[in-house]
N, C-alpha and C positions, 0 to 999 in steps of 0.2 A: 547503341547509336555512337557512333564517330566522331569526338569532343572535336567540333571545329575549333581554330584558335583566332579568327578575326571575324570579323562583321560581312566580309562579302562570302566567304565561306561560308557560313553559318546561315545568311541567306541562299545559298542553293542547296543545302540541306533539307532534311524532311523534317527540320525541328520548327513547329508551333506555337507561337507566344498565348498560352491562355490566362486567364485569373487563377488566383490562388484558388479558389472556391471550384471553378472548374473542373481544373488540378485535380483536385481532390475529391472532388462528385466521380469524375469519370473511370479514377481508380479504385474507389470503392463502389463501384455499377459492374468494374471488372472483378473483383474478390466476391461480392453477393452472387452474381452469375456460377462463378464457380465454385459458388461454397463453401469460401473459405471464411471463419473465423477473421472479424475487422481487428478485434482486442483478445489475441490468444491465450495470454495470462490471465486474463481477468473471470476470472467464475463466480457463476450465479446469478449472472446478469442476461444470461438468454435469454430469457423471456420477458427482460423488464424493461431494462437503463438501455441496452444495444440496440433493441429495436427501434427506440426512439433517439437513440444516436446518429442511428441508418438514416432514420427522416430529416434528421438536421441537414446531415451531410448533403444528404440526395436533393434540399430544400434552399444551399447554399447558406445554412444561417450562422451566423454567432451565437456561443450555445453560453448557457449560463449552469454549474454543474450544484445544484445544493444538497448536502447532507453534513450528515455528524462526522467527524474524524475518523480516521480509517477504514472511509469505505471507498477507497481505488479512485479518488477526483481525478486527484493529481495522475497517477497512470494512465487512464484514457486520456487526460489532455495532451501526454505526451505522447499517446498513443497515436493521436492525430497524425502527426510528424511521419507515421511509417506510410499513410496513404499519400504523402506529396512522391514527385519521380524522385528516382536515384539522385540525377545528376539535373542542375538546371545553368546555363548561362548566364554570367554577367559581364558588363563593361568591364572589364580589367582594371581596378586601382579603385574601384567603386563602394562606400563604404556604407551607402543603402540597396545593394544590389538589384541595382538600376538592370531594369529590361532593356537589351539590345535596340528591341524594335520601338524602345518605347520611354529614353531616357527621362529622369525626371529633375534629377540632380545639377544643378548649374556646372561642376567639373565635368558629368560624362557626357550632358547635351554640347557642353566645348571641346570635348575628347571627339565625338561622332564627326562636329563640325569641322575641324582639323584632319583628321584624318579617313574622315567618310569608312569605304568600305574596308580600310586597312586599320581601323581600329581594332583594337586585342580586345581577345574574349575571353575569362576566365570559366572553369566551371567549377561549382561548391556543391559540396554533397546535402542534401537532405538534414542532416544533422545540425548543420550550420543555418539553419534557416528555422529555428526555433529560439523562442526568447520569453523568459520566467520572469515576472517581477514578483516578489511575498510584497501585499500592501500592504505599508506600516504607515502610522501618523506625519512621520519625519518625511517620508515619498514627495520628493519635490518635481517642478515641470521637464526641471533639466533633465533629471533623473529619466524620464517618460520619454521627451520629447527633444529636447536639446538646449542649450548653454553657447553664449560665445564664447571662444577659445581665446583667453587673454594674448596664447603666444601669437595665434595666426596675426592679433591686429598688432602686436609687436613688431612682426614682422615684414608691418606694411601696406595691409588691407584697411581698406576703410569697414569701420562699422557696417556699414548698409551693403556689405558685398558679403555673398551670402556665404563665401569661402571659410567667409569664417567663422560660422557655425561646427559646434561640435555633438553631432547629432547624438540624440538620446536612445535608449533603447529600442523603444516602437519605431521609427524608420531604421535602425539597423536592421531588424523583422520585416521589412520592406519584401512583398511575396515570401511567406512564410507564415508559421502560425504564430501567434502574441495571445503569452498565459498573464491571466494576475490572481494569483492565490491570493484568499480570503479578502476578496474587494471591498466589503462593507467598512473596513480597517481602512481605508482609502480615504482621504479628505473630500470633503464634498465641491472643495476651489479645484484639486486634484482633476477631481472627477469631471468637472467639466472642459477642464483643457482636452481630457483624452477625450471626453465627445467630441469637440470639436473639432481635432484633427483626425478625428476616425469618420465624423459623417458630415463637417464641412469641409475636410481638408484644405483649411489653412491655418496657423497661429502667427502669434505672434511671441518676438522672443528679445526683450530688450528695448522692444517696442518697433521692432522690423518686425513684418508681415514676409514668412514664409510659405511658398502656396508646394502644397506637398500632395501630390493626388496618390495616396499610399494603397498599397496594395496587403489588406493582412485579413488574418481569420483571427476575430477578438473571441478568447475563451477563457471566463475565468471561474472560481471556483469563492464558494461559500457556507459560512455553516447557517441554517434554515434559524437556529436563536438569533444568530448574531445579525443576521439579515432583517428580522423585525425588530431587535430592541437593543442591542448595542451599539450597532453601526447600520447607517440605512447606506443603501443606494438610489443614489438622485434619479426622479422618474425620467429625465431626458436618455441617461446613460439605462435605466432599466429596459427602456423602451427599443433600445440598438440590439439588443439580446432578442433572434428571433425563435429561439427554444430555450426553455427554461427545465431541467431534465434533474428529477429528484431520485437520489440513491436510496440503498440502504446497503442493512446489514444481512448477513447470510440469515437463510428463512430457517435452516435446519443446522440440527448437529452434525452430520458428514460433510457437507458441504465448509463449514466453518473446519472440520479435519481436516479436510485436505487441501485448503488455501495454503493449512501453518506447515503442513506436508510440502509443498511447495516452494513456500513463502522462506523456509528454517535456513540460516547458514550453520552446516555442521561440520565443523573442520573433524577431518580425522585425522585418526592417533595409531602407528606403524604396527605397537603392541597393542592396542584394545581394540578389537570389535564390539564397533555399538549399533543396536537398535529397541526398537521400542514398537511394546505390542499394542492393538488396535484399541483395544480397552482403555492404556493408558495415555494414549491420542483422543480417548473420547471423551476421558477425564477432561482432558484441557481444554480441549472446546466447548465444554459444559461449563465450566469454572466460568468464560466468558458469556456463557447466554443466559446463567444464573446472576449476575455483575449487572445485565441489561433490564434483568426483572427489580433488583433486590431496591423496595425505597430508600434504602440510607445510602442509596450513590449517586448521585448527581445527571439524573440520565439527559439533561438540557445538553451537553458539552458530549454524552455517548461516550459508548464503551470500544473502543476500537477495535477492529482486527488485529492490530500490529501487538497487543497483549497476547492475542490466541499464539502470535506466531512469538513472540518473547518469551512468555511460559516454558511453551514447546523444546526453545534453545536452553535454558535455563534448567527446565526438567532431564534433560541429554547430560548436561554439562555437571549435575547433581551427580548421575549417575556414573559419568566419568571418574570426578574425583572417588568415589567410593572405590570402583574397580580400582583405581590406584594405590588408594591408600589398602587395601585387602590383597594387592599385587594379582588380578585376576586378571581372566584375557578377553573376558565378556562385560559388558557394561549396559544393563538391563536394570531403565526406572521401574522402579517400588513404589509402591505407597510412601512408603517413610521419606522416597525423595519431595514429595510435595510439600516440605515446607519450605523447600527454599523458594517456594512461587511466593512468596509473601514478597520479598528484594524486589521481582522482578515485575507485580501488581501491583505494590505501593504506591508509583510513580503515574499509575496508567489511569486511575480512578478516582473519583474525588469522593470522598467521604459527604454528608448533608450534614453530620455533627462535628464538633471540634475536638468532643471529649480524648483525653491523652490514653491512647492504647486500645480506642477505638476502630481504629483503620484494621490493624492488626486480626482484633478479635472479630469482624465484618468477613476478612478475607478469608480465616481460617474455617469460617463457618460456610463460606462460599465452596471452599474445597472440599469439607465434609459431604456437603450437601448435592455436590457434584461425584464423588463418588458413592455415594448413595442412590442416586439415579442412576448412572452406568451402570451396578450392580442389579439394581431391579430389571433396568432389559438387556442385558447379558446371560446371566446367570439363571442356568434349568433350576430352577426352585425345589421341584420334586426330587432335583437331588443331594438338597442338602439336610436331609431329614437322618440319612446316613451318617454323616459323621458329624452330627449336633449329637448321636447316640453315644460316637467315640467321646466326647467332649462327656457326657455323661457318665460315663463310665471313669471318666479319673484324666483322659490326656488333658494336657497342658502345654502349650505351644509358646515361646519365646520368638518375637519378631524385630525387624529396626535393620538398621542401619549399620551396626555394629555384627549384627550377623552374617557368617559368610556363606556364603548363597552355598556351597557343597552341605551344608547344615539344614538343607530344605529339601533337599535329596530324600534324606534318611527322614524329613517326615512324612514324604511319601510312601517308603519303604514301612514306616510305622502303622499308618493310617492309609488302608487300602480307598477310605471315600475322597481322598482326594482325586485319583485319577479321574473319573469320571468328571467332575468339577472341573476339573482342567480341560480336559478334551471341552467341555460344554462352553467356555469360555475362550474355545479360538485356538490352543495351544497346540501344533501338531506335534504327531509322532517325533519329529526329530529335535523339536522345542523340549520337549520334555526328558531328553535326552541333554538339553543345554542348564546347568545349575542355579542361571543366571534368568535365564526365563521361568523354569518353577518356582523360584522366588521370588518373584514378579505374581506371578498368578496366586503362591499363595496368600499373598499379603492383602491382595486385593480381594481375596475369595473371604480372608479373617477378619477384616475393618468393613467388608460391606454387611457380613455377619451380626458384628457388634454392632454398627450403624444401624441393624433392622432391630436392634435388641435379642436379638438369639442367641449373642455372646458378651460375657464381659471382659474386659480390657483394660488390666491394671500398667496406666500409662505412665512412662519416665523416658520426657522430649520425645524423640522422637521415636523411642522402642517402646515395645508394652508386653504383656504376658497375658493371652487369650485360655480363657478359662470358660467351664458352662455357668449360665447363671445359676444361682442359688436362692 
């Protein structure tokens, strides 16, 4: 479309003054028709949380998003933002982006009436037409809604001219969407001002009565505890919410892969190549769906996705240092790198005890028990009867961190059952052909061994010496 730049312009144009809600109903009636994806980032939610997003949208309502931490709130709310147009018009100079056809503001309805159809039109992108509040205790009206501006009446204005207001966040979202992370954190005096100016549109501010007929999509976000027993939301403002749209966490272990697949920032390195085999991605997603069962962590507050995809960077960046410090060109997580997930889990989980070096020993046993699982539906079982024999026979296998992955080579070359092992667990032909991947595979082929009891494991930190039992 053809950014008119005045008001008479812009009236012989083909541009449409609709509602925000409109806005946004018609363009996502346009992406459903053609099948596209409304939130393309976000997975796992086909068949839950987006459908009933579709209905909000399509229903015009204010959606209220509740679930535990890191389950994508906050992204769909911004997600919203991509179904408004590109480009939309305003009055020119206008700091609620006052509709052309439809000033609301006392400067632009005195801007239109001065200058009728030679008023200037500005146009703002999509982007600008979004507005974030996190609600905290301190969230005052000003804050929300607006504040007289000491200098304007310095300047000259009287009190009771409206000029000199200095509008608060929600009319600067004037047609656009308006988010409030974790509402129940919201004061309940708070809370009723935004009702008010959301579904009487008018307040008051100093004790001048501002009549503000706003234009916004209210969408906020909350956790489902915090929402019955920490912090409530006032039934008038519950009641303004016409979908109420509860999340979750990913149902499966692949799925929770490949969010962190997604989700990772991996900066690369000119000299290392790094990746990371499926096994050991399956680790990490496991570490978190074990974290969501285990009673001694706090599942009120949830285990977040943003752990799967911290791990994940944490697990990479483990295995970096190692390439470096061994001077290698490949950089391929081990087993042995899984401790440094302890730094990067600590943070993410709340323990139910307080006891000192308990966190620790919770996590470590999370990661155990997460490659123990991988290993059981990984690994052809039938063919580790093979070399539990070598193992009986006298080898003796040194692993860790400290070992340079060309030293796993030759325990393939030793031990003819590895191959098989490896092929069974993902590895192809040209992986096994990389140092760095066979010692990956065997690490994890030797501790999910010991894990099941078929081997023992004389452990020192992070290396050990795999032996057959006795």
């Amino acid at each position: 479309m053809k950014k008119s730049q005045t008001l008479g312009k812009l009236k012989k144009s083909d541009w449409l003054s609709r509602t925000v809600k409109q806005e946004i109903r018609e363009n996502a009636i346009r992406l459903i028709r053609e099948g596209e994806d409304i939130f393309p980032t976000v997975l796992g939610y086909e068949d839950t949380v987006i459908p009933q997003v579709e209905n909000a949208v399509l229903a015009g309502h204010d959606i209220i998003f509740l679930g535990e931490r890191g389950q994508a709130k906050t992204r769909m709310i911004r997600g919203l933002v991509d179904l408004l147009d590109e480009w939309m018009p305003v009055i020119a100079g206008s700091e609620i982006n006052d509709d052309p056809y439809n000033p609301i503001s006392k400067y632009a309805r005195d801007l239109v009436e001065e200058k009728g159809d030679g008023t200037p039109i500005e146009w703002i992108h999509r982007s600008q037409r979004f507005g974030e509040k996190l609600a905290t205790p301190d969230t005052s009206i000003a804050d929300l809604i607006g504040e007289v501006d000491p200098i304007k009446v310095a300047e000259g204005r009287y009190l009771s001219d409206e000029l000199t207001l200095h509008y608060g966040l929600v009319p600067r979202t004037n047609r656009g969407v308006f988010a409030i992370n974790e509402l129940p954190d919201l004061s309940e005096r708070i809370q009723v001002g935004l009702l008010n100016i959301l579904e009487e549109r008018d307040v008051q501010i100093r004790g001048y009565k501002v009549r503000l007929p706003l234009d916004v999509i209210l969408v906020a976000s909350a956790n489902p505890e915090d929402y019955t027993n920490r912090g409530r939301i006032i039934t008038p403002l519950k009641d303004r919410f016409g979908s109420q749209i509860r999340t979750h966490y990913p149902f499966d272990i692949d799925l929770e892969r490949k969010i962190a697949v997604q989700e990772a920032h991996i900066f690369p390195h000119e000299a290392v190549n790094t990746d990371i085999p499926e096994f050991m991605e399956k680790i990490i997603a496991t570490i978190s769906h074990a974290a969501r069962e285990n009673p001694n962590i706090n599942q009120r507050s949830g285990v977040s996705v943003r752990l799967t995809v911290s791990n994940y960077e944490t697990l990479i960046a483990g295995s970096l240092r190692r390439a470096l410090l061994n001077d290698e060109t490949h950089a391929v997580p081990r087993v042995s790198d899984l401790s440094s997930l302890v730094a990067s889990t600590s943070g993410k989980i709340e323990i139910e005890t307080l006891e000192d070096g308990r966190e620790v020993e919770i996590i470590q046993h999370l990661i155990r028990q997460s490659i123990l699982e991988v290993f059981r539906n990984t690994v052809e079982h039938s063919l580790c009867a093979s070399l539990l024999d070598e193992f009986e026979n006298g080898a003796v296998i040194s692993a860790g961190d400290d070992i340079a992955s060309t030293a796993y080579i030759d325990y393939v070359s030793q031990m003819k059952s590895f191959k098989p092992l490896l092929d069974s667990i993902g590895l192809s032909s040209t992986d096994l052909e990389n140092p760095a991947h066979v010692a990956s595979g065997i690490e994890f082929i030797l501790e999910g061994l010991h894990l099941s009891k078929m081997l023992n494991k004389d452990a020192v930190g992070d290396a050990g010496v795999y032996r057959a039992r006795t």
